[in-house]
C-alpha positions as CSV (number, residue, x, y, z in Angstrom):
1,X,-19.5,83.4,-37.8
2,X,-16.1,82.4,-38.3
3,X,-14.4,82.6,-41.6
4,X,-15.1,79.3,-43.2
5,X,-11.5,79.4,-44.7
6,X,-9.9,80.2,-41.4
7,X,-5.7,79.6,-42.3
8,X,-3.1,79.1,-40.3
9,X,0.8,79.8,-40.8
10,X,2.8,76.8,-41.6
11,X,5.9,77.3,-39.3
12,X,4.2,78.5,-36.6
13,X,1.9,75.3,-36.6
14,X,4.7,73.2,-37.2
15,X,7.0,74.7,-34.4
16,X,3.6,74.3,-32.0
17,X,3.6,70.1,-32.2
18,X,7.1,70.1,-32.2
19,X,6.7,72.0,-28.6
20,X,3.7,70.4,-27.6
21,X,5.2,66.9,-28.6
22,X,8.7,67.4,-26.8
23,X,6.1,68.4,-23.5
24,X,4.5,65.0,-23.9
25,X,7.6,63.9,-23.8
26,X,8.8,64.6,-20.7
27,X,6.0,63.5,-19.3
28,X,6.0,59.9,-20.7
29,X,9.4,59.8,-19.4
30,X,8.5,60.3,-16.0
31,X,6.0,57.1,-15.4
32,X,6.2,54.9,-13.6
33,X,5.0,50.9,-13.7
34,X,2.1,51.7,-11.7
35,X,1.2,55.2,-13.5
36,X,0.9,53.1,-16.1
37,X,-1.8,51.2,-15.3
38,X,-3.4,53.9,-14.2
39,X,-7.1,54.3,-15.4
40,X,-8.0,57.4,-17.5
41,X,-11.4,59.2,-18.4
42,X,-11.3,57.6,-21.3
43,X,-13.3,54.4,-20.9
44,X,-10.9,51.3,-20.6
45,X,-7.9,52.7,-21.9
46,X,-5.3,53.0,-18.9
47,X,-2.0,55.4,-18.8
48,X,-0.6,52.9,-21.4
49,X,-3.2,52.8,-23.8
50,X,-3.4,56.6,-23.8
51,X,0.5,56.6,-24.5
52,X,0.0,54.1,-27.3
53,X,-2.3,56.3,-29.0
54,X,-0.6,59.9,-28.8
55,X,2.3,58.1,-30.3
56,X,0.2,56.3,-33.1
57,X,-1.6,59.8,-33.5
58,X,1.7,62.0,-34.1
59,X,3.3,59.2,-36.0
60,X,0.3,59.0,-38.9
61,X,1.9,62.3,-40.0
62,X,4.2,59.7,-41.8
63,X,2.3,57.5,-43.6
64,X,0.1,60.4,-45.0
65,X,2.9,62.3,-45.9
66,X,4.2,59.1,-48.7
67,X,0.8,58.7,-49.6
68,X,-1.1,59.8,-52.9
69,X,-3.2,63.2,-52.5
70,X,-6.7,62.2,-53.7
71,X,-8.5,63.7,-55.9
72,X,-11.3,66.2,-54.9
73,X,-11.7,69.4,-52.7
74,X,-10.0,69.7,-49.7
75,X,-11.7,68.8,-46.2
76,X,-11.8,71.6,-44.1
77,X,-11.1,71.5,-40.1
78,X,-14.5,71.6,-39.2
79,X,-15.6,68.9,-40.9
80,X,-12.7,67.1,-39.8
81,X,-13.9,67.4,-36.3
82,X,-17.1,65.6,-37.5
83,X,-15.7,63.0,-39.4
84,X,-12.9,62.1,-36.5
85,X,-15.8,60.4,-34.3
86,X,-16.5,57.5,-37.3
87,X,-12.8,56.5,-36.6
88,X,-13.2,55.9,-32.7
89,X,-14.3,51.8,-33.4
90,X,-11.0,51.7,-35.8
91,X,-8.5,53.9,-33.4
92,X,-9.5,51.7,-29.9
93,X,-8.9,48.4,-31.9
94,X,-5.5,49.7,-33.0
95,X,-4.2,51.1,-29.6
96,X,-5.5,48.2,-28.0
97,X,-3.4,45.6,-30.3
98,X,-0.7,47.9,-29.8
99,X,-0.7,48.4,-26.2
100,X,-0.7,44.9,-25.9
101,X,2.4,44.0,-28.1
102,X,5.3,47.3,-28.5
103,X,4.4,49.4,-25.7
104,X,3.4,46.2,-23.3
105,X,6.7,46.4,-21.0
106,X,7.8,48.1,-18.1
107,X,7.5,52.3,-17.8
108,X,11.3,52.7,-19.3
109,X,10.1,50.5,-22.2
110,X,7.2,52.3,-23.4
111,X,9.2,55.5,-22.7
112,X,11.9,54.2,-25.2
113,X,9.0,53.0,-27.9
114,X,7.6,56.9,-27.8
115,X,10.9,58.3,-28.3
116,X,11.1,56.2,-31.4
117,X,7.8,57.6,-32.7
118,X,8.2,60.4,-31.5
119,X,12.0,60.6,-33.2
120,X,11.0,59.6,-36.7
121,X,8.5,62.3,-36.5
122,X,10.4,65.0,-35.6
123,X,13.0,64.7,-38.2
124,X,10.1,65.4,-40.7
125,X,8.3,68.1,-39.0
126,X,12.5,69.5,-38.8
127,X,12.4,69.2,-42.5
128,X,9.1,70.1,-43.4
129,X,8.8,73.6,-45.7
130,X,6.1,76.0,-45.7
131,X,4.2,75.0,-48.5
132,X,0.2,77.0,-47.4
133,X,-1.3,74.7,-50.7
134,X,0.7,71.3,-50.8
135,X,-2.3,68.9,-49.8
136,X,-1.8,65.6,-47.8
137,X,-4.3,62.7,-48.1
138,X,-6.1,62.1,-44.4
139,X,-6.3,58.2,-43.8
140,X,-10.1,57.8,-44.5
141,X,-8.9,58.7,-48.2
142,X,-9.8,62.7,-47.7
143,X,-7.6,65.1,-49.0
144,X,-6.6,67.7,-46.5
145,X,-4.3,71.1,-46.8
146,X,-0.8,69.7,-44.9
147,X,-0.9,72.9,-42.6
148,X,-4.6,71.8,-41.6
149,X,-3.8,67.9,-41.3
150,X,-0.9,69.7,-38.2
151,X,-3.4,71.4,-36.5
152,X,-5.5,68.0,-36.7
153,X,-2.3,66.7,-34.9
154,X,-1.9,69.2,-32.4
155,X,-5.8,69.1,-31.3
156,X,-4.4,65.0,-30.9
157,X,-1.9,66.4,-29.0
158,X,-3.2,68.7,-26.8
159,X,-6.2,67.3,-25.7
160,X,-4.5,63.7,-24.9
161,X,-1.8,65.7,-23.1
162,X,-4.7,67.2,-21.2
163,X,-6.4,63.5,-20.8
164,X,-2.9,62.1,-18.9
165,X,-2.8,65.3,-17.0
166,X,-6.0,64.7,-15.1
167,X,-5.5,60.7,-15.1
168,X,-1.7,61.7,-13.1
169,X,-3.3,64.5,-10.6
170,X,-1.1,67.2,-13.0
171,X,-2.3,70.6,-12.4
172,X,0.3,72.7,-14.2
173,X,0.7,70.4,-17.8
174,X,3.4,72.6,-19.6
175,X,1.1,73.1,-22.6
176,X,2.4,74.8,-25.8
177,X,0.4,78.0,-25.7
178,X,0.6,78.2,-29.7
179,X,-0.7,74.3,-29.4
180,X,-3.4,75.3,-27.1
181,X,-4.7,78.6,-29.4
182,X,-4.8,76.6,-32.0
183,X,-6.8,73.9,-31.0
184,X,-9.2,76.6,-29.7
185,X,-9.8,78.1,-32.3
186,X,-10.4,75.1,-34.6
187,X,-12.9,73.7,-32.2
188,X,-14.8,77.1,-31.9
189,X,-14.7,76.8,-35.5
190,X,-16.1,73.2,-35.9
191,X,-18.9,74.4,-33.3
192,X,-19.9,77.4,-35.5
193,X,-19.9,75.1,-38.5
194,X,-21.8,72.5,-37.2
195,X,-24.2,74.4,-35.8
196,X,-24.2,77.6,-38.3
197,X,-25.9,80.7,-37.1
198,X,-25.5,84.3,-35.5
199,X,-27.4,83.8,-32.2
200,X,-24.7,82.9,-29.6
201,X,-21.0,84.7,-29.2
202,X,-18.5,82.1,-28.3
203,X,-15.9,84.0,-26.4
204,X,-12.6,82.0,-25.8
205,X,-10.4,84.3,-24.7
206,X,-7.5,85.4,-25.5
207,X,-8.0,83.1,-29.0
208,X,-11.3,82.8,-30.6
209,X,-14.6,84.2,-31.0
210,X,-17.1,82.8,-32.9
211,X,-21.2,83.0,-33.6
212,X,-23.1,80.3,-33.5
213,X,-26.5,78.3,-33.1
214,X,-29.5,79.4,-35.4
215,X,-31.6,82.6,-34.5
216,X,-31.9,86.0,-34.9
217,X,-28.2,87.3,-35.9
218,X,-26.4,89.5,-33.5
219,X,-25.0,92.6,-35.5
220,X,-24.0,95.5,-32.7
221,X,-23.5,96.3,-29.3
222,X,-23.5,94.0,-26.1
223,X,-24.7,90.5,-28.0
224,X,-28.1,89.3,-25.9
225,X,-26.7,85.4,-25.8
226,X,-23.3,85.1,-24.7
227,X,-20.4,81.9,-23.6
228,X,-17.8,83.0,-22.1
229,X,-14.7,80.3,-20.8
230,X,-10.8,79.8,-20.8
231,X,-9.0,78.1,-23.3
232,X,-8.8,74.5,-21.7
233,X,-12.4,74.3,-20.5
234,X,-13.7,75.2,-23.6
235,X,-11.2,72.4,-25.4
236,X,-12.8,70.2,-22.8
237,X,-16.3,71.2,-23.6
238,X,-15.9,70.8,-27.3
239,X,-14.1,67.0,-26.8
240,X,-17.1,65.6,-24.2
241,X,-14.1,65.9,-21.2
242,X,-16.2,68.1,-19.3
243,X,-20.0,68.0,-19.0
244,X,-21.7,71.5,-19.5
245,X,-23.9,71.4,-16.6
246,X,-20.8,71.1,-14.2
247,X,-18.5,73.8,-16.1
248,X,-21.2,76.1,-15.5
249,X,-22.0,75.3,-11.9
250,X,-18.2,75.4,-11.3
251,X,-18.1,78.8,-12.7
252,X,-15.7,77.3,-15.3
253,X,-18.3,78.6,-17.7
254,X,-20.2,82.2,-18.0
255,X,-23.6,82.1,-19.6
256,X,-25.7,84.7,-20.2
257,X,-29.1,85.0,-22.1
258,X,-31.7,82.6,-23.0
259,X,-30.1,80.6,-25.8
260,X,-26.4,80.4,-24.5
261,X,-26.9,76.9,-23.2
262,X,-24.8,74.8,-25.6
263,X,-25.2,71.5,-24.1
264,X,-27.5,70.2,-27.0
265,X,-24.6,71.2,-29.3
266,X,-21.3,69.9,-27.3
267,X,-19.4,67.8,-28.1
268,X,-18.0,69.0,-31.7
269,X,-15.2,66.6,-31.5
270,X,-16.0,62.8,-30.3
């Protein structure tokens, strides 16, 4: 079992989405009209939709930085992997009306309307302090700690940057390995909090390991149930990219013993 108060260093996170952002960058900047229109793996939303929402996604840090912290305790990662799924109606409806209306022109356009977002947020992630307990309020009126509200970022982040990779053939997106072992090890966390118990080893190597799914608790020695996979697959497991079945016949996926199959249980994050 994870720690259920996993933490993670402020700067470090911090410096990771500035990274990771700045990648996305780069990549925005090289579309094209038709890459654009593009379809991704994520239902209806095309090249431009997906760049409509990674902006929107990195630019919330604003509005929830000038708003009130709320009262009450503060939401933890994991839970914020399950409560990120209720949003999904909300989040297509705005990307949508914004695809449509600021990020509607040609390729140099809607490279010019990220920069902006992305601008605007870098000069407060530049200016940000390491405060480990200053709490943010999350836009569905939870309070969050500001270094875990980041992380929510960079798992936005990453696994969009990872969502345009595979809609523009990329097989070599210049992740932020920080980014990427971050967002690892949060999701390995939501799955062992989700689905509490000390039955299966998670092994995401070189990041996280984590126990998991209910049964008899593995204490010593080789562990009977074990999941083995890389960093990205298992991101892609945990955010319904990647169906289990196919990781594992793909040999993107090691799994050994009679309760290591985790389909039931994927994804953590919808």
């Amino acid at each position: 079992m994870p720690a259920k108060s996993r933490t993670y260093q402020p700067q470090k996170v911090s410096a990771a989405l500035v990274a990771q952002s700045e990648a996305l960058r780069e990549v925005v900047h090289r579309l094209t009209d038709s890459d654009l229109e593009r379809p991704t793996r994520l239902g209806s939303w095309r090249v431009r939709e997906l760049v409509v929402h990674v902006s929107l996604a990195l630019s919330q840090l604003l509005p929830v930085l000038d708003a009130p912290e709320a009262d009450g305790p503060a939401l933890p990662l994991a839970d914020y992997a399950a409560l990120a799924g209720t949003m999904a109606e909300f989040v297509d409806t705005v990307t949508t009306e914004k695809a449509a209306a600021g990020f509607a022109g040609p390729a140099a356009e809607v490279a010019a309307a990220f920069d902006r977002a992305l601008d605007a947020v870098r000069v407060v992630l530049d200016k940000l302090e390491a405060e480990p307990d200053r709490r943010v309020t999350f836009l569905t009126g939870h309070p969050m700690l500001l270094t875990d509200y980041l992380v929510s970022r960079l798992v936005e982040a990453v696994v969009h940057a990872d969502d345009l990779a595979d809609a523009l053939g990329l097989e070599d997106f210049p992740h932020d390995r920080q980014a990427v072992a971050a967002v690892s090890r949060m999701l390995a966390d939501a799955l062992a909090g989700q689905v509490p118990g000390g039955a299966v080893e998670l092994r995401v190597p070189p990041y996280a390991v984590v126990q998991a799914v209910p049964g008899p608790k593995h204490t010593r020695g080789t562990p009977p149930n074990v999941v083995e996979t890389d960093p990205l697959t298992w991101i892609r497991l945990a955010t319904g990219r990647v169906d289990w079945a196919a990781a594992v016949e793909a040999a993107e996926v090691s799994a050994s013993g009679e309760r290591s199959d985790l389909r039931a249980y994927l994804p953590v994050l919808r």
